[in-house]
N, C-alpha and C positions, 0 to 999 in steps of 0.2 A: 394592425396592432391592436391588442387588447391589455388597457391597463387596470389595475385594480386597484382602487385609491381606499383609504380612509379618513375621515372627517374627526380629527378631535376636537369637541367643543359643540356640536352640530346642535345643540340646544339654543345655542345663540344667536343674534343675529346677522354676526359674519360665516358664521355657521350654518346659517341656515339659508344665505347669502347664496354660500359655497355650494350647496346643497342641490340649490337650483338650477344653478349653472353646469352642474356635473352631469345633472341629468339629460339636459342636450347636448353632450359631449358626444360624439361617436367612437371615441377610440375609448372610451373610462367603462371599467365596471367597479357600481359604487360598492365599494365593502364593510366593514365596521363603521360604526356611526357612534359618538360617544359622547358622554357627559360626566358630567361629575354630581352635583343636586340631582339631577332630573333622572340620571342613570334609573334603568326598570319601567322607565315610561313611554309610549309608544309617542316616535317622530312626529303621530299627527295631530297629537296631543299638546304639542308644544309649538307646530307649524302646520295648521290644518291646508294651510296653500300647497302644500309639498305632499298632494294626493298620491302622487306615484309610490311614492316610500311613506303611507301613512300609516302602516302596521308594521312597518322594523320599529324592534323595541331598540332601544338606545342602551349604550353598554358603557360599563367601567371604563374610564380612562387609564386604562395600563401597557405596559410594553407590551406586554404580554398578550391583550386582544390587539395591538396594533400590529402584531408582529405578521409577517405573511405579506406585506402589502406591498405592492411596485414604490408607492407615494401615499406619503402621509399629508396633512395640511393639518398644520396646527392652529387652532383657531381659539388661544384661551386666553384668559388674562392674564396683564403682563406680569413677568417675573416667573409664570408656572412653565416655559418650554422647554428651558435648558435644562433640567433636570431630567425632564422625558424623555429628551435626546438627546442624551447622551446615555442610553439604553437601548438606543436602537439600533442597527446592522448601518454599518458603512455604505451600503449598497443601494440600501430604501434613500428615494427622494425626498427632502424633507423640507417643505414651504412654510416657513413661518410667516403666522399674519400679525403674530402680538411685533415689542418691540427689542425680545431681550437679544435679537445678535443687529438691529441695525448700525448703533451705534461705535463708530473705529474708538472712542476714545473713551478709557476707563476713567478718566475722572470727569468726561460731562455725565458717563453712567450714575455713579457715586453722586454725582450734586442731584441729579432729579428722578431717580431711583432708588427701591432699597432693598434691592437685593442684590446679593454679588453677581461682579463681573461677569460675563459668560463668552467674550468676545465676540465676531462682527461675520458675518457671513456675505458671501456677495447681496448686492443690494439691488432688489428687483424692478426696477424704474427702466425699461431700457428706453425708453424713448427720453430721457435726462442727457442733456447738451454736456459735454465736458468739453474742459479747457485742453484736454488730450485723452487720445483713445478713445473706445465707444461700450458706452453701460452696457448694452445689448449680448457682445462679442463675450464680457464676462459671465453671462447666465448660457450659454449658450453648454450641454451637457452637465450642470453645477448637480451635485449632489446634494447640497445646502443654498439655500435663497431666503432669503428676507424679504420680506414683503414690506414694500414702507409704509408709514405711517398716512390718515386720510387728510390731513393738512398738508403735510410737505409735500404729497404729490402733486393737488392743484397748484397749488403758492410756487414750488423749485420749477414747474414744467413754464409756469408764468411770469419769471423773469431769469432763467437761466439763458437763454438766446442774448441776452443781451449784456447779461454778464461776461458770456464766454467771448463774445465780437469788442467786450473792451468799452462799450456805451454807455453803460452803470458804473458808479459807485461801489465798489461791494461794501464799503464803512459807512453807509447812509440808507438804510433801507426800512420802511414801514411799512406794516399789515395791521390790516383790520379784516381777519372771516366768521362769519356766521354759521353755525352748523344748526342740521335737526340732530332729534333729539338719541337717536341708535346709536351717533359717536359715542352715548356713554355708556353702551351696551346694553344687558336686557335685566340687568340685577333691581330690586327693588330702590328706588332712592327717593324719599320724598319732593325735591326739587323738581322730580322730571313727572310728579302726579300731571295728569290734563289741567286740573283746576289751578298748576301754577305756572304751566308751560302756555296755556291759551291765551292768547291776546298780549303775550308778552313777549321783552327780548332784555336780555343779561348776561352782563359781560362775566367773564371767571378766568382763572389761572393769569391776573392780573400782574403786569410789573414782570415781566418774565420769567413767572413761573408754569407756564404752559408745558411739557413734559415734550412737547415737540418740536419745540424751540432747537435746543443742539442739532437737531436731524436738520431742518430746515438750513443755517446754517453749513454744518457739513455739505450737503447738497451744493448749495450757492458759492461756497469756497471751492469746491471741486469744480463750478464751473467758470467761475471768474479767475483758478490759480493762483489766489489771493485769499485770506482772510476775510470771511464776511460779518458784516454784525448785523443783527435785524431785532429790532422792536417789534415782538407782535401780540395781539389781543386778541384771542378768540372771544366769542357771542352766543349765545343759545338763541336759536328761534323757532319759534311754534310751527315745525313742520318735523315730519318723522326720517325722512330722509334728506342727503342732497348739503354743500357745503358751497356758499361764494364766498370766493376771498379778493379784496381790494389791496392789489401790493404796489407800495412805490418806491421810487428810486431816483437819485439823484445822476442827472446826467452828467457824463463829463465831458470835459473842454469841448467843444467841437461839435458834438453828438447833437444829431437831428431826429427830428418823426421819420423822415423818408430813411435813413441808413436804419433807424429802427425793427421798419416797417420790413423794409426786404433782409435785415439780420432774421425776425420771424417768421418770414414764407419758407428763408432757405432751411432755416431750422427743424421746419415741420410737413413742408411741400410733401415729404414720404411717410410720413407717419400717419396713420388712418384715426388713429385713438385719438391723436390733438388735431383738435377744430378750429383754425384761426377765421375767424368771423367777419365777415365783409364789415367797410367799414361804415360807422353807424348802429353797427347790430349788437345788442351786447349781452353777455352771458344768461340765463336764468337757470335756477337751478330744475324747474319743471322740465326745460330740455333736453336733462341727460339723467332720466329718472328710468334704473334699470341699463344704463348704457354703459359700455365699456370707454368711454370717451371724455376729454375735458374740453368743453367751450371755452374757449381765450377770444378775450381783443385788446389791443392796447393804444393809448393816446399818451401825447404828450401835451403837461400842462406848461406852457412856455411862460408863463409870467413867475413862477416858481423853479422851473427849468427841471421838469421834475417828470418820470414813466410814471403813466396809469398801467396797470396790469389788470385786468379785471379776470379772475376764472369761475368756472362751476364745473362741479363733479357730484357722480352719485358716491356719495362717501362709503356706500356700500359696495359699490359693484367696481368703479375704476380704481374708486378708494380704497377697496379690499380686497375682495373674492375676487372680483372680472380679472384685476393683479394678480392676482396666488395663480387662477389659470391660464393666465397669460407666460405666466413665467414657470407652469408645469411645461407648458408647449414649445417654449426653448429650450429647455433642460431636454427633453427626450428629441428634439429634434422635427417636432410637428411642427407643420402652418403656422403660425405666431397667433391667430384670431381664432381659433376649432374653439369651438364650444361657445363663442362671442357673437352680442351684437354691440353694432353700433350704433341703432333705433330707440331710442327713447320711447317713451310712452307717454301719449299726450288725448286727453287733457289730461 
């Protein structure tokens, strides 16, 4: 099989994410490459790591050069995809990495969004525990995928096991994650200069205005079959990649570490991308730097009666791209990992 993908956005840094990852695909041939600012500029100008494709010029974002393509991956910022695709052939695969179809419901869209609705496309998490059915089976030939967001992946994959087995709370849940600095993409923004990201850490999207919040949510309702509500606080921290999130949850009646413990082996025993961590060992995000994978472990604090969830992800690669072609590879029916690793890069 030979595919022939295009990259919209490949200026970026899930874009250039994507980029990297294509190019040790076996079955992909990389085709238009595009931007919108940078359009006319050569790829290695903008991602000199990315030697192999260092002299493709980078092209207009329009249907019109995307046209021709098995698979498209949309990689731009939020609010610009639904427009673009809905120009394109029924036929082409189309993976979005932004956020405008993950969300089912048009008034969490409307509260922390501001551009119109566009509805909800399947949502590309297969390895996400539900309360019925199985994420995976829905991506499985989609013509439309979603690619979720780089918070709710670590944070839903880190306490959905225990939502869905009944152990949690879903009306009592708190997060606290730290990201580096690429979750804010590659745009100019004085906040994210060195001289204010160094040596520092800062919380934002304070009081639940996090734009991730509703996904998360969704996520955790779908696997508890209940209503979830969760308080969370995202962090900036002086690192370029890589996101840990600290989630907890309150147990219910009954609920132990041990029924925990094995709700999460069973949860994940088959799944290669989530890491449950011996116990003791706990997440960092240098471990999964480059990796298609999330580090989990979790504890119970018994004087509070309350789940640790501890995760780390590369916010770019499990968190984004390694996602987008993970879930190109179910939609056509490949290997689920072709074009993956699950090796970190260390130190």
């Amino acid at each position: 099989m030979s595919v022939r993908v295009a990259v919209a956005g490949a200026s970026g840094y899930a874009g250039g994410e994507l980029v990297r990852l294509l190019l040790a695909h076996p079955e992909v041939e990389i085709g238009a490459l595009t931007a919108s600012s940078n359009a006319g500029q050569t790829l290695g100008s903008i991602h000199p790591h990315l030697t192999p494709l260092r002299d493709r010029l980078l092209e207009d974002t329009t249907a019109e050069v995307l046209a021709g393509h098995d698979v498209v991956f949309l990689a731009l910022p939020h609010g610009h995809s639904a427009a673009l695709a809905a120009q394109l052939p029924d036929e082409v695969v189309l993976v979005d990495c932004g956020a405008d179809f993950r969300l089912e419901s048009e008034g969490d869209w409307t509260t922390f969004y501001d551009t119109p609705y566009a509805g909800s496309w399947p949502y590309g998490l297969p390895e996400l525990p539900l309360a019925e059915g199985n994420q995976r089976d829905l991506l499985a030939g989609a013509k439309r995928i979603a690619v979720p967001g780089c918070y709710p992946t670590g944070i839903s994959l880190a306490l959905a096991p225990g939502l869905r087995a009944g152990l949690l709370d879903p009306a009592d849940i708190v997060i606290v994650a730290a990201s580096g600095t690429s979750g804010a993409g590659k745009s100019r923004k004085p906040h994210l200069l060195g001289s204010e990201v160094m040596g520092a850490m800062s919380p934002y999207g304070v009081g639940g205005r996090h734009r991730h919040t509703p996904e998360i949510e969704q996520n955790l309702s779908r696997a508890a079959g209940a209503p979830a509500s969760v308080s969370f606080t995202p962090t900036l921290a002086p690192m370029a990649r890589g996101i840990l999130a600290t989630s907890t949850a309150r147990l219910t009646a009954g609920a132990s570490a041990g029924q925990l413990r094995e709700a999460y082996a069973a949860a994940y025993e088959r799944e290669p991308c989530v890491v449950l961590l011996q116990d003791g060992v706990w997440p960092r995000t240098s471990d999964v730097l480059g990796a298609n994978t999330v580090h989990l472990q979790v504890t119970v604090d018994p004087r509070q009666g309350r789940l640790i969830a501890v995760s780390a992800i590369d916010n770019l690669t499990k968190g984004t791209a390694g996602a987008a072609v993970q879930c190109l590879n179910l939609a056509l029916g490949l290997p689920e990992l072709t074009g993956l690793s699950l090796v970190g890069v260390a130190p």
